[in-house]
ZAMARGU-4260 file (C-alpha; in steps of 0.2 Angstrom, whole numbers, plus 5000, padded with zeros to 4 digits):
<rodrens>
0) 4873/4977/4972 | 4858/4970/4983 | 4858/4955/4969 | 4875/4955/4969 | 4877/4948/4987
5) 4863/4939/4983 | 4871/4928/4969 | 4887/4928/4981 | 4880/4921/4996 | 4868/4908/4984
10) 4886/4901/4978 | 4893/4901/4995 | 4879/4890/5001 | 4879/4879/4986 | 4897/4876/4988
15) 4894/4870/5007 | 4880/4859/5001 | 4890/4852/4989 | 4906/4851/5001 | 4893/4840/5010
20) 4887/4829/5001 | 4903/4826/4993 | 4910/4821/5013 | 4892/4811/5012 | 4896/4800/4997
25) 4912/4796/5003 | 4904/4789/5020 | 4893/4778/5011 | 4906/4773/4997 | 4917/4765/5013
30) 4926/4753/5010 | 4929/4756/4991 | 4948/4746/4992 | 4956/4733/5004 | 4954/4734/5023
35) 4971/4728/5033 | 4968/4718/5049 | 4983/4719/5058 | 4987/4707/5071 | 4999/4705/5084
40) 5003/4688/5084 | 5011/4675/5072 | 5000/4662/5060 | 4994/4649/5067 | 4991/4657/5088
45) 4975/4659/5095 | 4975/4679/5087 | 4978/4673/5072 | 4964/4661/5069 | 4950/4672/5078
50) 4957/4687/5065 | 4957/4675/5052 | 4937/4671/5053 | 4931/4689/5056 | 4941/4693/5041
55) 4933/4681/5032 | 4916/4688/5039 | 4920/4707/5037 | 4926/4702/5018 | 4908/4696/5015
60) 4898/4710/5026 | 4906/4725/5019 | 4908/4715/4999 | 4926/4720/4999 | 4943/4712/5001
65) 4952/4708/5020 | 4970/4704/5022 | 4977/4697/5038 | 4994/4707/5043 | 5003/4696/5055
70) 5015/4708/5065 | 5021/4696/5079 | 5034/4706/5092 | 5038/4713/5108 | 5022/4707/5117
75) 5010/4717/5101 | 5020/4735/5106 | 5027/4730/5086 | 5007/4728/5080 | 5002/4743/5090
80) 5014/4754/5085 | 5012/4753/5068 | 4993/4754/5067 | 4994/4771/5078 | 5004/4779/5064
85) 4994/4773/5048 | 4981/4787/5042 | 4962/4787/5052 | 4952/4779/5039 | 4947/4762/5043
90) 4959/4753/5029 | 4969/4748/5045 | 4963/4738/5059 | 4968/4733/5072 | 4965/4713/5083
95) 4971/4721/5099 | 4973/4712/5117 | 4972/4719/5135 | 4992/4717/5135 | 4993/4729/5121
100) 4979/4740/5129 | 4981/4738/5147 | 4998/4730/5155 | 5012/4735/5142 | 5015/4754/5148
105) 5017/4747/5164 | 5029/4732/5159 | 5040/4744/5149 | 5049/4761/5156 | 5046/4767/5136
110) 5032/4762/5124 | 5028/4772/5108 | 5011/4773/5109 | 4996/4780/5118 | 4985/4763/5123
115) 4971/4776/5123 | 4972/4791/5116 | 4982/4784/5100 | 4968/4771/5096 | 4949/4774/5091
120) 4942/4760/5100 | 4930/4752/5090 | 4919/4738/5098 | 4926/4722/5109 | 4925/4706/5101
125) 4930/4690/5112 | 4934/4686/5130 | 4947/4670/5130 | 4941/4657/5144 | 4955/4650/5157
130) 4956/4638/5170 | 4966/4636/5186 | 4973/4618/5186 | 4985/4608/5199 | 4997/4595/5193
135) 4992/4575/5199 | 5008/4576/5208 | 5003/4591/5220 | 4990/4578/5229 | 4977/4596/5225
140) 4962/4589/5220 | 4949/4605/5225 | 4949/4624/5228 | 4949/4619/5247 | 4962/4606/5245
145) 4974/4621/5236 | 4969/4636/5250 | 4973/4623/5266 | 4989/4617/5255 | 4994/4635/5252
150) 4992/4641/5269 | 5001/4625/5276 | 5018/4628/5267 | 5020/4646/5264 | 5031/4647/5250
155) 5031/4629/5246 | 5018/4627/5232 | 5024/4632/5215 | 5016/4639/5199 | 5021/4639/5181
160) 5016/4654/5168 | 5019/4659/5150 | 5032/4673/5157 | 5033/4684/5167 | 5022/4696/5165
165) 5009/4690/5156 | 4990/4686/5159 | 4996/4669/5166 | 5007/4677/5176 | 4997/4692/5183
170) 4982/4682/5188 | 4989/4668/5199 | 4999/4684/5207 | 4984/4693/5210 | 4974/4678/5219
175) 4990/4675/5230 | 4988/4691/5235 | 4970/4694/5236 | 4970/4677/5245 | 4985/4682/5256
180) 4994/4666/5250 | 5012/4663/5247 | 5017/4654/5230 | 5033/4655/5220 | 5034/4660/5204
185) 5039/4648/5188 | 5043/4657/5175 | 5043/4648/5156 | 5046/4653/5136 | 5028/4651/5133
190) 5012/4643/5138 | 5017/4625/5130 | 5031/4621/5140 | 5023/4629/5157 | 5008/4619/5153
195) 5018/4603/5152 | 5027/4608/5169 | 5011/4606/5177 | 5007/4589/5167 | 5025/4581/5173
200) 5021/4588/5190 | 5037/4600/5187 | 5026/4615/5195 | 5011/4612/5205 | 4998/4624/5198
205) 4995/4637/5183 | 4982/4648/5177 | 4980/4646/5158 | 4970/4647/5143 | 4956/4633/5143
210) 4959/4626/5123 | 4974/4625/5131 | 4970/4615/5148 | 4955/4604/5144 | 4962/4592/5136
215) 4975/4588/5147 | 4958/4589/5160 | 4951/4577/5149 | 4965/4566/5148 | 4966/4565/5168
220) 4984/4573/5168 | 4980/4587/5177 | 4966/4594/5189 | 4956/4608/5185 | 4952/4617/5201
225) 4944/4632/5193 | 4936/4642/5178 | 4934/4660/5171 | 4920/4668/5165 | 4902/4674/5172
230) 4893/4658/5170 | 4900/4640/5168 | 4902/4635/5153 | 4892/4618/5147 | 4906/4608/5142
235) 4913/4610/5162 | 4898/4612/5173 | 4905/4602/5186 | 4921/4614/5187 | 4916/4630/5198
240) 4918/4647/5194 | 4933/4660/5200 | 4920/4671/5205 | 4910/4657/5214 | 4925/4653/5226
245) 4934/4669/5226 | 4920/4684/5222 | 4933/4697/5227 | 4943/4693/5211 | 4943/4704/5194
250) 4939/4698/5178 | 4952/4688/5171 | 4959/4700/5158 | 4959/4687/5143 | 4950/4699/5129
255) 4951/4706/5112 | 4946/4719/5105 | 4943/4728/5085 | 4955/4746/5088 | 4961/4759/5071
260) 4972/4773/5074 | 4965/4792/5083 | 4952/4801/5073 | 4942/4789/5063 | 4925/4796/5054
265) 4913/4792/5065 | 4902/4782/5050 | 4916/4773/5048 | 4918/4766/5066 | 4898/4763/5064
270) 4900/4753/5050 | 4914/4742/5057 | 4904/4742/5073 | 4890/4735/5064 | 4899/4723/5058
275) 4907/4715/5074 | 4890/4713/5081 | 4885/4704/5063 | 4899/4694/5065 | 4896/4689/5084
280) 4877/4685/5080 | 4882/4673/5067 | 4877/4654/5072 | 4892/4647/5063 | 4905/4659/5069
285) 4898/4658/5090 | 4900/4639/5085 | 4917/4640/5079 | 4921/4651/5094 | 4915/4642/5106
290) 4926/4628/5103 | 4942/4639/5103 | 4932/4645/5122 | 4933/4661/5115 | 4916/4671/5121
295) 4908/4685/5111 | 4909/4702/5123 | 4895/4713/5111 | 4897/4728/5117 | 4899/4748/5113
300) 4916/4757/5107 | 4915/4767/5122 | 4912/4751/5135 | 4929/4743/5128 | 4938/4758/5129
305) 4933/4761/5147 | 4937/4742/5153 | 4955/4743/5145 | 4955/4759/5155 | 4950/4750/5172
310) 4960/4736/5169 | 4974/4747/5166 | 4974/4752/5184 | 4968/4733/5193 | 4983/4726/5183
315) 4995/4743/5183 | 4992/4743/5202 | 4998/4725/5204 | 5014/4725/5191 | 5019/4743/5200
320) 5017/4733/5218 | 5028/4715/5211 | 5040/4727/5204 | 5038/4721/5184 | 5048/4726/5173
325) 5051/4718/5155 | 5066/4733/5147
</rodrens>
């Protein structure tokens, strides 16, 4: 009897071994088929091409194949949505923004999904640089020149955003009330044509992505009165910082981030951790990345997730106080 148990607790233990290494093997196997990167915008946009090259980069990092999903829609709630109901095993990826992460449950009375608690966040990836410009026709040539403008005629400068509710939107709404400024909303279908309001001197201001902006800067068709980020960038060392002039000011909320759906291995999330880091140390790719102004955030899974938590309630705050609502 005493072997007995023996023999039965030797094939019990065996069996968890073996259970194990089995769970072991297929860790270290991943990826053994094609990883889907979903992203939320259309070809050609400024998702698009940054999902494109770490695509490329995860293809050769991990020796497997990468496909691009584009899933344009409903400000990413379309990209999102799906991604949070594929299964937890790192085939599915996800490009996300902070819209998706941070602004659209507070845009939208219903959207289907959990920005936290549906998502395993992974590591962040990029920060998109913007600038505050003026339009020539606004006679705004500084920062000062815009505060003593402002302040003169309450209600009488204009600015012009990608739509409402948007970054664009959002953060020349929050430094008009940080700054205790009255400016009037301009409302356009996209960044292009509010852009080319400021350059017509149609609107007088805007807060908009710097691919975007500099070379209208360049071409002398606008001024640019500010720029985002920590430390100014090379290319505009004479254009001051947000934070220089206004230090009460939040980030501008302009990043992306590498997201799957809830419950993904743990070794798994490593590996494609490992691999955003890889990809954000790499000369060519920072090269290529700084010329779109998009700048690496390296950083841990836990430290985006936080952020798009905190941002959530900066930017919530501020869409609950102007009464936002996209349905």
């Amino acid at each position: 009897m005493e072997n007995t148990g023996i023999q039965r607790r030797s094939v019990v233990m065996l069996a968890a071994a073996a259970a194990l290494g089995s769970q072991s093997a297929l860790a270290q196997e991943y990826p053994s088929r094609t990883i889907k990167l979903v992203v939320p915008q259309g070809p050609g946009s400024g998702a698009d091409a940054t999902g494109r090259q770490f695509a490329d980069f995860l293809a050769k990092y991990l020796n497997t194949s990468v496909i691009v999903d584009n899933k344009p829609g409903a400000n990413g709630i379309l990209a999102a949505s799906t991604v949070a109901k594929e299964k937890a095993d790192g085939y599915t990826v996800f490009l996300s923004s902070v819209s998706i992460a941070s602004f659209n449950q507070h845009l939208y009375k219903k959207v289907p999904y959990d920005a936290i608690n549906d998502f395993t966040y992974i590591a962040p990836v990029v920060d998109a640089s913007f600038m505050v410009i003026a339009s020539k026709r606004s006679g705004i040539k500084t920062w000062a020149d815009f505060l003593k403008k402002a302040r003169a005629e309450p209600g009488g400068l204009t600015f012009a955003s990608g739509g409402l509710g948007n970054s664009t939107h959002l953060y020349m709404e929050k430094i008009a009330r940080d700054l205790k400024l009255d400016l009037r909303h301009i409302p356009y279908k996209g960044s292009g044509p509010a852009l080319m309001s400021v350059v017509s001197g149609e609107t007088d201001l805007m807060c908009v992505t710097t691919v975007s902006a500099l070379p209208q800067v360049d071409a002398g068709t606008v001024i640019a009165l500010a720029q985002s980020g920590e430390k100014r960038s090379a290319r505009m060392a004479n254009i001051p910082l947000v934070n220089e002039l206004a230090p009460q000011m939040p980030a501008l909320p302009g990043w992306y981030a590498l997201v799957g759906p809830a419950g993904m291995p743990a070794d798994v999330v490593k590996k494609l951790s490992a691999a955003v880091i890889a990809f954000l140390d790499d000369d060519q790719n920072k090269k290529k990345l700084n010329e779109q102004f998009l700048f690496p955030i390296p950083g841990t899974s836990e430290q985006i997730k936080n952020r798009a938590q905190q941002e959530s309630k900066i930017w919530g705050d501020l869409i609950k106080t102007l009464n936002i609502s996209l349905d």
